[in-house]
C-alpha positions in Angstrom: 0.0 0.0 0.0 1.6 3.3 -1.2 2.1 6.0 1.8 -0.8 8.5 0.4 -3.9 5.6 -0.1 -6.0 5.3 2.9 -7.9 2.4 3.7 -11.5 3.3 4.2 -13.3 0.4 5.9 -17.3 0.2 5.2 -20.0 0.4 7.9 -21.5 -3.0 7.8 -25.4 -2.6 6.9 -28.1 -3.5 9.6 -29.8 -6.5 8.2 -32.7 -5.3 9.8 -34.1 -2.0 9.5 -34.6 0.5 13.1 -39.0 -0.3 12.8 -39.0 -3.5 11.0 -42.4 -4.9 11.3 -43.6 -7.5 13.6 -42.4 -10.9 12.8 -42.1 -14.2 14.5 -38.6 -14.1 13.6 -38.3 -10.3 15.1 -39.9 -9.6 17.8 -38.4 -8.3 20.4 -40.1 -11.0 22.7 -40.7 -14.6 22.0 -44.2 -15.7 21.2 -46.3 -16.5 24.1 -46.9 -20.4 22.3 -50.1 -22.3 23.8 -49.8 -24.5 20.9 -50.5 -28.1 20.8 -51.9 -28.4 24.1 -55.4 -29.9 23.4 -57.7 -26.4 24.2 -60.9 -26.3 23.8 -61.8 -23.3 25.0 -60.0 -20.3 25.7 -60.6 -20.3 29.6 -58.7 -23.4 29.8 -55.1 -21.3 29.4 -55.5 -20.0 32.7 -54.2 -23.8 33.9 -51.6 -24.5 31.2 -47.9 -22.7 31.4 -46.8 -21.8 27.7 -44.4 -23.7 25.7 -40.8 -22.4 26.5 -39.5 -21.1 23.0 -35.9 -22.3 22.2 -34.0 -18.7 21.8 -29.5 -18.6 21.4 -29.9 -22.4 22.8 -32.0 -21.3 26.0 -35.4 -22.2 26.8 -37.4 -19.5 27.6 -40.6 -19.1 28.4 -41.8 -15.1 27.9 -43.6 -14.5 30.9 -42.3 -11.6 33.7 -43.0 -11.8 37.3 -46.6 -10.8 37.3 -47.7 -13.5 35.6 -47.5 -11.0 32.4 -45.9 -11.2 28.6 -44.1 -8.3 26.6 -44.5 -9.9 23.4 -46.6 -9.0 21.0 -47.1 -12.5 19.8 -49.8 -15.1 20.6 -50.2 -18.5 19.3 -53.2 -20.6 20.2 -52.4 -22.7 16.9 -53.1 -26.6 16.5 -55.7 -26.7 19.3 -59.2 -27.7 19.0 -61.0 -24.6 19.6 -64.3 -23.7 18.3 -64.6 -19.8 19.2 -62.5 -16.9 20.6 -64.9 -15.1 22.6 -62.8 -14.3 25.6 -59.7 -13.5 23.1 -60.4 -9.7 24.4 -60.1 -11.2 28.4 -57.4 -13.4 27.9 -54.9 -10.8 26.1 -55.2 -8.6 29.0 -54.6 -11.0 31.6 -51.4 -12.1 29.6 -50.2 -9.5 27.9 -48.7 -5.7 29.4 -50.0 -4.0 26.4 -52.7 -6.5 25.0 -53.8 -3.7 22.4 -50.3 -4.2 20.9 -50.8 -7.7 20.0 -49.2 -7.9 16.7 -49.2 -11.6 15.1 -52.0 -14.3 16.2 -52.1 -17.4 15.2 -55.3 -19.6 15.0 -54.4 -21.7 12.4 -54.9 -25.9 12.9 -58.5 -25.2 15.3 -62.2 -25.9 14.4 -63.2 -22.7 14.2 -66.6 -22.2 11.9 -66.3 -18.2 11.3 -64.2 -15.0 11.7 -65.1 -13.7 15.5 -65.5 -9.8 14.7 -63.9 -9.6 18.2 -60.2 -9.8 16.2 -61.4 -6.2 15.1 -60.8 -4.7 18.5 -57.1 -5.8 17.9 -56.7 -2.9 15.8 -52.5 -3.4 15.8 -52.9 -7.0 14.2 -50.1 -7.6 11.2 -50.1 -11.4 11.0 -53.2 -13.4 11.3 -52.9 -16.9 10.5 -56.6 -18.7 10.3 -55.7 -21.6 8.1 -56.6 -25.2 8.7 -60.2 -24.3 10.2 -63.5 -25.0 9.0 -64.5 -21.4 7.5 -66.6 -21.9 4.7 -68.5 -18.8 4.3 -66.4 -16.0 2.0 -68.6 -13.1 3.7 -66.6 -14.2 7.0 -63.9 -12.2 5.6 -65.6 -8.5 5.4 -65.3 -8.9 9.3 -61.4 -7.8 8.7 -61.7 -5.4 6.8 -61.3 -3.0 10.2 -57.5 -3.9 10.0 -55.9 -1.7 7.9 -52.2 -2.9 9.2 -53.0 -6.2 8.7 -50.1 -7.5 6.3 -50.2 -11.5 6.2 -52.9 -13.0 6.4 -53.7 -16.9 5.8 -57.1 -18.8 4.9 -56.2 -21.7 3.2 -57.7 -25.0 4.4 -60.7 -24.1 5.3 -64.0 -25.1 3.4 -64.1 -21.4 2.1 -61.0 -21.5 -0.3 -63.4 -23.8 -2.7 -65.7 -20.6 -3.0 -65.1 -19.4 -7.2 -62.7 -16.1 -7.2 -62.0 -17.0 -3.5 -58.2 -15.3 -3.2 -59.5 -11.9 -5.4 -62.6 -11.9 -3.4 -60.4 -11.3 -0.3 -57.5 -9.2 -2.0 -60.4 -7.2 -3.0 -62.0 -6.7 0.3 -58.4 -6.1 1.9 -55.6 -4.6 -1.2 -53.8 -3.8 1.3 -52.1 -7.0 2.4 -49.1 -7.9 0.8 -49.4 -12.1 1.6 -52.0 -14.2 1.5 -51.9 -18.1 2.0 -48.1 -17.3 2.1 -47.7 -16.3 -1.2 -46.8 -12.5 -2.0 -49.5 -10.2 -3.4 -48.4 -9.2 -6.5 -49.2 -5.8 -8.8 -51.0 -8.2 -11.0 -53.0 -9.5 -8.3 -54.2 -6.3 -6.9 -55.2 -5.7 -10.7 -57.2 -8.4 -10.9 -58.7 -8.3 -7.6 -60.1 -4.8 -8.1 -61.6 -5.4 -11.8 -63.0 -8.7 -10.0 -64.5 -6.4 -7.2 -66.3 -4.2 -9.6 -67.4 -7.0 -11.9 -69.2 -8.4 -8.6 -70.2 -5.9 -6.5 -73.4 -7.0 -4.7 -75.6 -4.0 -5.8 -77.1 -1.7 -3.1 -80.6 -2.2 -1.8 -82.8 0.6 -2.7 -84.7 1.9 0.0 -88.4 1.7 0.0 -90.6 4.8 -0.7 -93.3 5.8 1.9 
């Protein structure tokens, strides 16, 4: 190296950028994982302890001294619940900030519809419902409340038979950017909203007096 060259050396990058979205790879808490254990109803968490999560080769389990979780994840998945009426109850009873809940998932239950009490998480970016017994595609409009809703799966359930089934929901919700883990695409958004228009159900005209 000749006297008058300088070596610069280059800031390595941060794979990961300052407010990265919520991820179950991310967070800055484990998931609080209820998985697998056989629930039937949502009441019966109160006498199960959650699955330790495997994190730098430690198990942990993501729960503080009062009994509550930082994390803003929750998974109830692979369970056998049939409704998550006391989803509301149970979050704050877990969770510090339950309104902060980012990523849910209910996927592998037998749930029969979309509980409009998911609305009232209003923070929600992952929701995983696959593996259920949805069958009715009007189930879906229930979401439509969560604009930061990002990922969201479906697939499964009796529903994803239903003719036009993935535009029916990219129309209702163009905002998410995957669905049934696959990326939304330009083309799909396209698609979705001239399927939209080509089947919107027609407002009912209001009697005369």
């Amino acid at each position: 190296m000749s006297s008058g060259t300088s070596l610069v050396v280059a800031k390595k990058k941060s794979s990961m950028p300052a407010n990265s979205a919520i991820d179950s790879n991310n967070d800055s808490q484990p998931p609080l994982d209820y998985s697998y254990l056989k629930i039937t109803n949502l009441s019966d968490i109160y006498d199960e302890t959650p699955r330790p999560t495997v994190l730098q080769k430690k198990a942990i389990i993501p729960v503080k001294e009062d009994g509550k979780s930082g994390s803003r994840c929750l998974r109830l998945n692979n369970n056998a619940l049939v409704d998550i009426k006391l989803l509301s109850e149970i979050c704050t009873n877990l969770f510090d900030n339950p309104s902060a809940l980012g990523w849910l998932d209910l996927s592998f239950n037998e749930l029969v519809g979309i509980d409009a009490i998911l609305c009232e998480f209003e923070g929600l970016e992952i929701l995983y419902l696959h593996g259920n017994q949805i069958n009715n595609i009007g189930e879906v409009e229930k979401l439509q409340s969560l604009k930061n809703l990002r990922k969201l799966t479906l697939h499964g359930n009796p529903v994803e038979n239903v003719k036009g089934y993935r535009h029916h929901v990219l129309a209702l919700m163009p905002w998410l950017q995957n669905f049934d883990f696959s990326a939304v695409t330009k083309a799909d958004r396209r698609t979705a909203e001239t399927w939209g228009k080509m089947n919107k159900t027609p407002k009912k005209k209001k009697k005369e007096m």
